[in-house]
VOPAFI-798895 format. One record per residue (C-alpha): x, y, z; residue number from 1. Coordinates in Angstrom, 1 decimal, m for minus. Example, Ala and Ser with C-alpha at 12.3 -4.5 7.8 and 13.67 -1.06 7.14 Angstrom:
<sites>
<<12.3; m4.5; 7.8>; 1>
<<13.7; m1.1; 7.1>; 2>
</sites>
This chain:
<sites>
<<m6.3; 14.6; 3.6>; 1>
<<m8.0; 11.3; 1.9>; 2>
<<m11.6; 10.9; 2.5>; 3>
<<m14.2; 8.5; 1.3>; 4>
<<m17.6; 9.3; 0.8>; 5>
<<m20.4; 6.8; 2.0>; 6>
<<m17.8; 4.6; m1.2>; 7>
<<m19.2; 1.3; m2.1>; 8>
<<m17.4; m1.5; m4.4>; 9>
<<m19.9; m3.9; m6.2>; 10>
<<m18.2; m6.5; m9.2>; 11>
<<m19.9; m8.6; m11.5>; 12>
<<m19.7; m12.3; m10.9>; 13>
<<m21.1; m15.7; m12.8>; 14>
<<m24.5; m16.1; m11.8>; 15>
<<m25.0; m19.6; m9.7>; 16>
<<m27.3; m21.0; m12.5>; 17>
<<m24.5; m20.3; m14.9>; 18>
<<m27.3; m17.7; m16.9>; 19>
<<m25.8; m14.3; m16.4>; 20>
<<m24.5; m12.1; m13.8>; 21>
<<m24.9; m11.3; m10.0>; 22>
<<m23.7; m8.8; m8.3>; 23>
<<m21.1; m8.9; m5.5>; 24>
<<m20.2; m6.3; m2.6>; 25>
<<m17.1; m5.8; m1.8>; 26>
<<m17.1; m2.8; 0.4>; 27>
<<m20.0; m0.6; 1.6>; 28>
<<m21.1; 2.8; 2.5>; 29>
<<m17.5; 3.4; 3.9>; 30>
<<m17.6; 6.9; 5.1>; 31>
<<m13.7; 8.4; 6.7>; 32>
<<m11.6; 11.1; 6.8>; 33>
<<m8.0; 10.0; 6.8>; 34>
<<m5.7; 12.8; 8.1>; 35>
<<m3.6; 10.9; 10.5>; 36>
<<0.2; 10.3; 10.1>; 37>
<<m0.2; 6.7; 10.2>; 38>
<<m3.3; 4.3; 9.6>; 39>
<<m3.4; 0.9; 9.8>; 40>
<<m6.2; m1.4; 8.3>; 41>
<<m6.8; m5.1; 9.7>; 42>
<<m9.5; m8.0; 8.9>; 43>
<<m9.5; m11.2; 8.1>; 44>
<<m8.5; m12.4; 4.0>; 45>
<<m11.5; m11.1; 1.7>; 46>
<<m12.7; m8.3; 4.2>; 47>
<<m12.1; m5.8; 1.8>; 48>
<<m9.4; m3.7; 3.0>; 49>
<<m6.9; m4.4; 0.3>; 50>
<<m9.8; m3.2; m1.9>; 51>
<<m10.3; 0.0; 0.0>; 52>
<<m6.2; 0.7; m0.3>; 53>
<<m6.3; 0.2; m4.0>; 54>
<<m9.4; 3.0; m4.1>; 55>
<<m6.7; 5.7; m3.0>; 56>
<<m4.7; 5.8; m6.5>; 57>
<<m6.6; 4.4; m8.6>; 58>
<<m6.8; 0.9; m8.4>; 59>
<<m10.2; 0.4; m8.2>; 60>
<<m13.1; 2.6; m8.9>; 61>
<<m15.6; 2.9; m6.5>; 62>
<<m19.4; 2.2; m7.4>; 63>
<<m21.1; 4.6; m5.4>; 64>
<<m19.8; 7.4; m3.3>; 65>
<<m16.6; 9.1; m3.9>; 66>
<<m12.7; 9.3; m3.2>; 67>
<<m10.9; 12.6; m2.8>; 68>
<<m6.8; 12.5; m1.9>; 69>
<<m6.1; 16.3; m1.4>; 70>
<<m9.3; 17.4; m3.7>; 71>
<<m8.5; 14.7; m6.6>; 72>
<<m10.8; 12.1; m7.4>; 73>
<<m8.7; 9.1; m8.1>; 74>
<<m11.0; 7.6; m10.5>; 75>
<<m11.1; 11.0; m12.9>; 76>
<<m7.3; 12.1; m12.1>; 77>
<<m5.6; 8.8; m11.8>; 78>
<<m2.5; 10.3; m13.2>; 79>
<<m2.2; 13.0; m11.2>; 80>
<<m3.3; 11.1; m7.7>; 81>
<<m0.8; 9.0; m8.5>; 82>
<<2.4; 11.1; m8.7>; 83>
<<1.2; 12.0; m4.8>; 84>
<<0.3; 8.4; m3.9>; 85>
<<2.9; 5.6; m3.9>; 86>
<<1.6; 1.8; m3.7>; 87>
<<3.5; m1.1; m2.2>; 88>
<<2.3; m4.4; m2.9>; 89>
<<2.3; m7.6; m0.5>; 90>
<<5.1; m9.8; m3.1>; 91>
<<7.3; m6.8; m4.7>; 92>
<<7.7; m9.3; m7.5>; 93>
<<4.5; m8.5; m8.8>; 94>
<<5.7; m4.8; m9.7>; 95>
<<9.9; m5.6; m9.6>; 96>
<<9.7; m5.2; m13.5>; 97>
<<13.5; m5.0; m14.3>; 98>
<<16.5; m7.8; m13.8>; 99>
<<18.5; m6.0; m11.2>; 100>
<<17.6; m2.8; m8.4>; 101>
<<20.0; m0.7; m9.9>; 102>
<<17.5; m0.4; m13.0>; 103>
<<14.0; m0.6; m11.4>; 104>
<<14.9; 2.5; m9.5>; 105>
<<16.1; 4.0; m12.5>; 106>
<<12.7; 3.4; m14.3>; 107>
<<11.0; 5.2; m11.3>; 108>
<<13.4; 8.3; m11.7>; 109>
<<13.2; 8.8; m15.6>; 110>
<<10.5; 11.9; m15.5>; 111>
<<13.0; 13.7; m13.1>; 112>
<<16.5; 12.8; m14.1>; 113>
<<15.9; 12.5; m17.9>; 114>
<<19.9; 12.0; m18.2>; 115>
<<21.1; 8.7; m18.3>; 116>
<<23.8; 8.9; m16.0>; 117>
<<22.6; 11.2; m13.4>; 118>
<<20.0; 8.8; m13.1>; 119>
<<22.1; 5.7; m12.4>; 120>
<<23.9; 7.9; m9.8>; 121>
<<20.4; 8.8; m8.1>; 122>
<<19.1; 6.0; m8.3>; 123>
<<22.4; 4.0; m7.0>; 124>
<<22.0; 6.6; m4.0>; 125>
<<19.1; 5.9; m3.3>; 126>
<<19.7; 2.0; m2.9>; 127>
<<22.8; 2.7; m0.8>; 128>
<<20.7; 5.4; 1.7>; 129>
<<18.2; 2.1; 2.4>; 130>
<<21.4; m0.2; 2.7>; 131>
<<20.9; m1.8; m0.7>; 132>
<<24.3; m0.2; m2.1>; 133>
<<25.7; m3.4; m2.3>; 134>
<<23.1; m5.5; m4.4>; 135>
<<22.3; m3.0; m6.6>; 136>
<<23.0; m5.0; m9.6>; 137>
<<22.4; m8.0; m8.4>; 138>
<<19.4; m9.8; m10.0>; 139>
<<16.0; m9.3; m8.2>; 140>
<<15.6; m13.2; m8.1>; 141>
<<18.9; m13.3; m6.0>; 142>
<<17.6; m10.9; m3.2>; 143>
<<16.0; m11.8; m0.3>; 144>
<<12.5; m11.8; 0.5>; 145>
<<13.0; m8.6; 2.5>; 146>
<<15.7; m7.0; 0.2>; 147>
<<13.3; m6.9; m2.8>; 148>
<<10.9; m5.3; m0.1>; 149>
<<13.2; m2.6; 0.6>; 150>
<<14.0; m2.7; m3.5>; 151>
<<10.5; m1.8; m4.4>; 152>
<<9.8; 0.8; m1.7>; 153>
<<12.8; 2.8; m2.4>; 154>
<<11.3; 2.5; m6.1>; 155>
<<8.2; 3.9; m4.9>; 156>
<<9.7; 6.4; m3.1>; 157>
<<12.0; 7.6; m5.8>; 158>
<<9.3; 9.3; m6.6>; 159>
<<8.7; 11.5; m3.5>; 160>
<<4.9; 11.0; m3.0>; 161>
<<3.4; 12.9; m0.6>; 162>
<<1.3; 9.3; 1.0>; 163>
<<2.5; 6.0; 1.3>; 164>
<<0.0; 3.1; 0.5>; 165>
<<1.2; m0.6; 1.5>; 166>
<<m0.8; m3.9; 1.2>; 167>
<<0.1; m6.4; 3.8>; 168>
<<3.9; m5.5; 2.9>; 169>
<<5.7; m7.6; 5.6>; 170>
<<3.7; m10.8; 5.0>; 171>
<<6.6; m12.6; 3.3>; 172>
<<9.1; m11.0; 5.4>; 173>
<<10.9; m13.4; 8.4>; 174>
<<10.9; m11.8; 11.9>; 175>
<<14.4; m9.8; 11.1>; 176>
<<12.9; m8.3; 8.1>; 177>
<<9.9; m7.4; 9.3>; 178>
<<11.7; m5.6; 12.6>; 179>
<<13.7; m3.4; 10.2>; 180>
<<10.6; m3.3; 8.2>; 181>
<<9.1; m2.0; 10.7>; 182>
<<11.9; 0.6; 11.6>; 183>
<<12.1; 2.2; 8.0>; 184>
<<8.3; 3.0; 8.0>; 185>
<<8.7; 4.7; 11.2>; 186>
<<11.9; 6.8; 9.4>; 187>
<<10.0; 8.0; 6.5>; 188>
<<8.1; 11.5; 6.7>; 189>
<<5.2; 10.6; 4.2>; 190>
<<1.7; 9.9; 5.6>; 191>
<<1.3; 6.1; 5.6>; 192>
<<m2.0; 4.2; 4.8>; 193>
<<m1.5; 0.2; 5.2>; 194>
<<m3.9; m3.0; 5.0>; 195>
<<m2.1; m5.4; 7.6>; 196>
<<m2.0; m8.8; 9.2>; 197>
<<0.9; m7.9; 11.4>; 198>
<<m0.6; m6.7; 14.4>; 199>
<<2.5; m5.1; 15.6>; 200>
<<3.0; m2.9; 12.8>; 201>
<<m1.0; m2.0; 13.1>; 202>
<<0.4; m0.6; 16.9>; 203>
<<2.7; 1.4; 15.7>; 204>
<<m0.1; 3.3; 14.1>; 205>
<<m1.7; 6.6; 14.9>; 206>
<<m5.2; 4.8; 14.3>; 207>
<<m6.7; 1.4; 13.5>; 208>
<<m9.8; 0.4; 12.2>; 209>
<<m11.2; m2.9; 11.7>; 210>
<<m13.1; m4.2; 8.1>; 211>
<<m15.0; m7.0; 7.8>; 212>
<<m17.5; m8.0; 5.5>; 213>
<<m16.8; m4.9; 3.4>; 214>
<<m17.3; m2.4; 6.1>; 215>
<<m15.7; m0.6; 9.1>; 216>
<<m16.8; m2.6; 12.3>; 217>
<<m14.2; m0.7; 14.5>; 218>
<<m11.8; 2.5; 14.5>; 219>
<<m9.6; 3.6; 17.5>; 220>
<<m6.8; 4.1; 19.2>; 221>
<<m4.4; 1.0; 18.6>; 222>
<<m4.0; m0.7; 21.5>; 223>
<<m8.0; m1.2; 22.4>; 224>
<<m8.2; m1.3; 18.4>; 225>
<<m5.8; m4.2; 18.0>; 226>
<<m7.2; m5.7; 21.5>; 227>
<<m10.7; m6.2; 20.4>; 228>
<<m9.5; m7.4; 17.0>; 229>
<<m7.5; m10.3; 18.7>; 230>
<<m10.4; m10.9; 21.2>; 231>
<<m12.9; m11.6; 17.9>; 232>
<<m10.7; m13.7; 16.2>; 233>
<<m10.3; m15.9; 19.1>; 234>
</sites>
């Protein structure tokens, strides 16, 4: 169960009169328990929902209120939240740190498969289960858009975490991608939290809820969810 506590986000920024500091709010009084399978969080760019993702490892500390992921406090046992919480970013080039997929699953396996060579095996398994067997040592910068997707989930979920955190993952993805995208998500047994523009991957959710201006304006069922979304952004 994640829940967050009446959470708020605040960030220093220049002062206007180029004196000191001000204060900015980037989320507030959030207040949820997340115990579905799969959640899906939508707004517009600089509503704050990538910010409230990055409070569920770790990421970001919260200013007021709390975080708890199964009874840890991400902010006190970042460590330990994180061996249960995996985090996908939007471009997997920003956390695809070695030259070929072969070895950036590898790195992810190292605490568990301390030999060398059972590791490459694993980790080459693991590649081949999400249909990657054949690039495996090709270089990252060779892959596709949606191959290095696929590169740096199977990363994250070399790991077996027990949730699944992904910011706006299919936004560089072409239609095929994101389809298939789409279709491994639904495969994988962990609970799933994701910040999305892709309104048909916040369907396929158990529930969606709405942030703008660093709160939760809306939280539902998809369809009227996603439906009243479209119907203010027109």
């Amino acid at each position: 169960m994640i829940a967050l506590e009446h959470v708020g986000v605040r960030v220093p920024v220049p002062d206007p009169d180029g004196r000191g500091w001000a204060q900015r709010t980037l989320l507030q009084d959030i207040h949820l328990s997340l115990g579905e399978r799969r959640v899906a969080f939508v707004g517009s760019n600089g509503s704050g929902k990538s910010t409230l993702l990055r409070l569920l490892n770790g990421l970001v500390s919260p200013t007021a209120g709390r975080v708890l992921v199964d009874g840890l406090d991400p902010s006190t046992d970042g460590p330990r939240v994180r061996r249960h919480v995996g985090f996908v970013f939007t471009d997997p080039a920003s956390q695809l740190v070695m030259p070929t997929a072969l070895e950036d699953v590898e790195l992810s396996l190292r605490r568990t498969h301390p030999d060398r060579r059972t590791r490459r095996d694993a980790a080459r398994a693991l590649l081949t289960g999400r249909g990657l067997g054949d690039v495996a040592e090709q270089s990252i910068y060779d892959l596709s858009g949606g191959e290095r997707q696929l590169v740096a989930l199977t990363a994250v979920l070399a790991v077996e975490p027990t949730v699944l955190v992904l910011d706006e993952p299919t936004t560089l993805l072409d239609l095929r991608h994101r389809k298939a995208f789409h279709r491994t998500l639904d495969s994988l047994p962990q609970q799933i939290v994701v910040a999305t523009h892709d309104l048909a991957l916040a369907g396929r959710a158990d529930r969606v809820l709405i942030v703008d201006g660093g709160r939760v304006i809306a939280d539902g069922a998809p369809a009227e969810t996603v439906s009243f979304y479209e119907r203010s952004m027109a």
